[in-house]
C-alpha positions as CSV (number, residue, x, y, z in Angstrom):
1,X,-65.0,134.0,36.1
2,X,-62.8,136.0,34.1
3,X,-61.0,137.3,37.5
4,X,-60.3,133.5,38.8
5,X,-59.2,132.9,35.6
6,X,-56.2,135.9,35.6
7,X,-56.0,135.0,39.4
8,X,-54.7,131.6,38.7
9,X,-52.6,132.1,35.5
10,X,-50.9,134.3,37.9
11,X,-50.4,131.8,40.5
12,X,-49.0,129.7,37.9
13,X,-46.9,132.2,36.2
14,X,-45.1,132.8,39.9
15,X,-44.7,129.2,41.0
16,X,-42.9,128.8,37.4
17,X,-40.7,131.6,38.6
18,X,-40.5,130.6,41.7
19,X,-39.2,126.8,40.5
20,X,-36.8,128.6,38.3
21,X,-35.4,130.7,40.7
22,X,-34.4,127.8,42.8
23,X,-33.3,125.6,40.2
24,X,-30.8,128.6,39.0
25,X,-30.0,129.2,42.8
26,X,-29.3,125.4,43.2
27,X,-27.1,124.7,40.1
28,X,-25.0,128.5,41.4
29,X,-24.5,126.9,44.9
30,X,-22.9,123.6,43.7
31,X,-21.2,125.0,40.3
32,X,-19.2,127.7,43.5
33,X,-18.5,125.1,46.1
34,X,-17.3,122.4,43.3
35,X,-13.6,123.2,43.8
36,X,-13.8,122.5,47.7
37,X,-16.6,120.2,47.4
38,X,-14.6,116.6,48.3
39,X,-13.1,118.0,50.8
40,X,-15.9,119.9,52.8
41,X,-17.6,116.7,52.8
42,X,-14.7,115.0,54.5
43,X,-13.8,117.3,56.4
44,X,-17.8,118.5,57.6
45,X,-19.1,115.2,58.0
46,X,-15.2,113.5,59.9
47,X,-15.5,111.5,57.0
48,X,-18.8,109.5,57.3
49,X,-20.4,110.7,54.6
50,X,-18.5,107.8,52.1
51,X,-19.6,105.1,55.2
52,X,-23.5,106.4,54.5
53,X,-23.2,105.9,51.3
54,X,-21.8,102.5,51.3
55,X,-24.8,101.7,53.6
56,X,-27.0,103.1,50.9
57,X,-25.4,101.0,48.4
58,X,-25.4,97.8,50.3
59,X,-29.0,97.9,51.0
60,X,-29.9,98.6,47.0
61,X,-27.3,95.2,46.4
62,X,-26.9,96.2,42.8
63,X,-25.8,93.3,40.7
64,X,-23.6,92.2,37.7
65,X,-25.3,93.1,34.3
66,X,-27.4,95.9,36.0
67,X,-28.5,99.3,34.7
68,X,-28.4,102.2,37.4
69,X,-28.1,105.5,37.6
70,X,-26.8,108.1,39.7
71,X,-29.1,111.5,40.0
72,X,-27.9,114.7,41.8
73,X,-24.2,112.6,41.2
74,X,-22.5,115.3,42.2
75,X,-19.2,114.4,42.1
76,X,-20.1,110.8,41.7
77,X,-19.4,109.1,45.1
78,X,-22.4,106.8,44.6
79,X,-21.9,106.2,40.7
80,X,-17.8,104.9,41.5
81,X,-19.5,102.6,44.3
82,X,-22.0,100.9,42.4
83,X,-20.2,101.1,38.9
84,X,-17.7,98.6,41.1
85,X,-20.9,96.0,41.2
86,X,-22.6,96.5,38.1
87,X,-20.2,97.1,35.2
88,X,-18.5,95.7,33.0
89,X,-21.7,94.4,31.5
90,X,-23.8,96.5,33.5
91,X,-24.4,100.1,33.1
92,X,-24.3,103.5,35.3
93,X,-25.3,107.1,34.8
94,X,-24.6,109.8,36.4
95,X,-26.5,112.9,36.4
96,X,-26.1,116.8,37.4
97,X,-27.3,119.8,36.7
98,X,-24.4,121.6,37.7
99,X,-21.7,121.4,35.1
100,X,-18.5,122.3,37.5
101,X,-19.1,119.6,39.6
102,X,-20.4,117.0,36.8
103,X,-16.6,118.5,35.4
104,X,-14.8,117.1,38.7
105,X,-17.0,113.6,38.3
106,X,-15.3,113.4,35.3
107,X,-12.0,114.2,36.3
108,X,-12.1,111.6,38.9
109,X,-13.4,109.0,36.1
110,X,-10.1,109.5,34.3
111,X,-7.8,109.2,36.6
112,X,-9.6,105.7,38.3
113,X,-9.5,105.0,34.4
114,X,-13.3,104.3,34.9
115,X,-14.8,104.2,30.9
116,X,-17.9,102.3,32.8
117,X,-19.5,105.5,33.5
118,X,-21.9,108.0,31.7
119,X,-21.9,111.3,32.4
120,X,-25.0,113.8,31.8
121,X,-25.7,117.6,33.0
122,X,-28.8,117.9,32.9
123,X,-32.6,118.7,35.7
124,X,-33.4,115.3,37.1
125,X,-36.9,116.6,36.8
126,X,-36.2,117.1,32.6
127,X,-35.0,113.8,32.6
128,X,-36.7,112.4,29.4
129,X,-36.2,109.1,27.1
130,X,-35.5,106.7,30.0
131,X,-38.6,105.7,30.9
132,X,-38.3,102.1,32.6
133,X,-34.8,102.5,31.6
134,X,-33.1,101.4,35.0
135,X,-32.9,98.6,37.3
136,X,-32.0,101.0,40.2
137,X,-31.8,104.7,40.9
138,X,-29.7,106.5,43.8
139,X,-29.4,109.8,45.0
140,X,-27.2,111.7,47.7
141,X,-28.0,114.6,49.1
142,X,-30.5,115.7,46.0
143,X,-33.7,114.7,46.4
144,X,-34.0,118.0,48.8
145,X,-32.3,120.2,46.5
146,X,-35.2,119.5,43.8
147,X,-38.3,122.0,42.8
148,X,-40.4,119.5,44.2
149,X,-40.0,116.2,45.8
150,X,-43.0,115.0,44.7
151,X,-42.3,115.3,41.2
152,X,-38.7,114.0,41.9
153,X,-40.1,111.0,43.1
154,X,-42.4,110.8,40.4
155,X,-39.4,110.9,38.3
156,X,-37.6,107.7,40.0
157,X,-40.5,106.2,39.5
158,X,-41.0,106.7,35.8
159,X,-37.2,105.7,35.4
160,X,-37.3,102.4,37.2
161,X,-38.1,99.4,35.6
162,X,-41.1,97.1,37.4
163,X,-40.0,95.8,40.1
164,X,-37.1,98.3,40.4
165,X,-35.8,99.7,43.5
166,X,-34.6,103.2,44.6
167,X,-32.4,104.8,47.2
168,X,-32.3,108.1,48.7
169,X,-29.6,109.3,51.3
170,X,-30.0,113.0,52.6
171,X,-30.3,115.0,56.3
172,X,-33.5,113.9,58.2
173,X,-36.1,116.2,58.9
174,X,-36.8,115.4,62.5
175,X,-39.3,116.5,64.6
176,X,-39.0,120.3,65.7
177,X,-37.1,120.7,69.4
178,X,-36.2,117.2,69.6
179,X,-32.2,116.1,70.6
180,X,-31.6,115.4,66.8
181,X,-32.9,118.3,65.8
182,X,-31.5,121.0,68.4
183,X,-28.0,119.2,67.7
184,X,-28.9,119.3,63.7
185,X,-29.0,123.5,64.1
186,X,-25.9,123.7,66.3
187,X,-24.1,121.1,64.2
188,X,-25.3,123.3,61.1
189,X,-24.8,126.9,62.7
190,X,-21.3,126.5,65.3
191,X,-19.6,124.2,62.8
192,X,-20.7,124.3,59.3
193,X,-21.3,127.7,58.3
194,X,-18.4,129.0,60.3
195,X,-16.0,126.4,58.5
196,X,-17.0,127.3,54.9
197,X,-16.9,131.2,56.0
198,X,-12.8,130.0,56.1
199,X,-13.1,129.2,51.9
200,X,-16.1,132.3,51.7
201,X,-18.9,129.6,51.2
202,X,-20.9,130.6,54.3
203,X,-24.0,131.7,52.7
204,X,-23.8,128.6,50.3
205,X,-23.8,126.6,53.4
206,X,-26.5,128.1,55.1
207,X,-28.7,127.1,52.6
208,X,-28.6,123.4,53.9
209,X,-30.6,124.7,57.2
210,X,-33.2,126.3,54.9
211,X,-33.6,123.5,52.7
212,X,-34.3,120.7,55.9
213,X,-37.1,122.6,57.3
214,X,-38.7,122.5,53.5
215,X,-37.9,118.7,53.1
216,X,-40.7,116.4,53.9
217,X,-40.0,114.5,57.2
218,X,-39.8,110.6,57.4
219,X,-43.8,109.7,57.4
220,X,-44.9,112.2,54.2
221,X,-42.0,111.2,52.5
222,X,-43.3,107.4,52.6
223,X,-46.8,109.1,51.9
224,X,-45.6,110.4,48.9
225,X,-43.9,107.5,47.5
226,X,-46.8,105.5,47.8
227,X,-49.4,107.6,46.2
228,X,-46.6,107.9,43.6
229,X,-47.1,103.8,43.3
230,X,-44.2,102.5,44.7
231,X,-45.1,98.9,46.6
232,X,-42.6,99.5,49.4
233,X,-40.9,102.5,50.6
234,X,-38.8,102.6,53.8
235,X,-37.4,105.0,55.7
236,X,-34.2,104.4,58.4
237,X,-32.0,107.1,60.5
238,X,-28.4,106.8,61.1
239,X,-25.9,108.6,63.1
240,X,-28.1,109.9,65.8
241,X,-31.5,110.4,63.5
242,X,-29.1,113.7,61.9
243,X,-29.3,111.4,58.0
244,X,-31.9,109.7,56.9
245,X,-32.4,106.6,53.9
246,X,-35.3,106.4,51.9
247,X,-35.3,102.6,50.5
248,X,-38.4,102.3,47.3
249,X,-39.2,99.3,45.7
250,X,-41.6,99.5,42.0
């Protein structure tokens, strides 16, 4: 008894170490690639990346007077879009755990001369004191980058008034040796990485492969939402089934 006992406290004591060790790794990557950040997105994705967001946006239809907020903001793409919608008598927040990049999100606020938005550095999955706070929550490129999706689901759905809805834009997790997904890895390995090895950000980079084959692909990620108690939750592909968007309603 005793020995299951000491067996599972250490389980527990290594997936807390475990957790920690990828939120520090997480919140390194972003705080170093923060200074090139805009532009490798631009420049990686030919400039797409701000018409996949739009998408996301346009399919949430935030409106006047709303309360959103923006988690994994990064630099705050999503939080300028929809702070264009919902303010001046709405609301947005925008939330990172990585303070260089929540410092360029800032930066950008000042010179738009945006006083709309909050800022906030802080876990998404330590958010606390917002409970049913929001109308609608979106996230770019984050959701994967969490300790556990599960939980960051949980999370969205915790924050999200009834009847609120949620948005999630990141890479798709297709099925192993299909087109997207051999084109994925060469996308990933012969442009990518060797791009950011020009600004030393190659292993930074290579992360992003990792981190796809431990995201949950299109059907567990519905799954998961539902269990979680979301009444609808939708999953689409764009650009060749490389991004996926994960729409959630409360």
């Amino acid at each position: 008894m005793n020995k299951n006992l000491n067996l599972s406290q250490k389980e527990s004591t290594l997936n807390l170490k475990m957790k920690f060790k990828k939120t520090i790794e997480v919140k390194n990557i972003f705080n170093k690639i923060s200074y090139k950040y805009d532009f490798l997105n631009n420049l990686l994705s030919f400039g797409l990346h701000k018409l996949w967001k739009r998408k996301l946006v346009n399919l949430l239809e935030p409106l006047s007077g709303e309360d959103w907020a923006d988690l994994c903001c990064g630099t705050g793409d999503l939080a300028f879009l929809i702070s264009e919608r919902v303010c001046p008598s709405g609301s947005i927040t925008g939330i990172d755990s990585a303070k260089d990049i929540l410092n360029i999100a800032k930066k950008k606020s000042e010179l738009k001369k945006n006083k709309f938005i909050k800022w906030e550095i802080k876990d998404v999955l330590e958010i606390n004191g917002y409970s049913k706070n929001f109308d609608g929550i979106c996230m770019s490129y984050g959701l994967r980058n969490l300790n556990n999706v599960e939980e960051g689901i949980k999370k969205v759905f915790n924050l999200l008034k009834d009847k609120g809805r949620a948005g999630v834009l990141d890479f798709n997790h297709s099925t192993k040796n299909s087109l997207s997904n051999i084109f994925q890895k060469l996308y990933l390995r012969l442009i990518v990485v060797p791009i950011s090895q020009l600004f030393n950000l190659s292993p930074e980079y290579e992360y992003i492969e990792k981190s796809i084959r431990n995201f949950p692909k299109k059907n567990e990620l519905i799954k998961i939402a539902k269990e979680v108690g979301f009444k609808k939750a939708e999953y689409s592909t764009i650009f060749w089934g490389q991004m996926g968007i994960l729409i959630l309603v409360k």
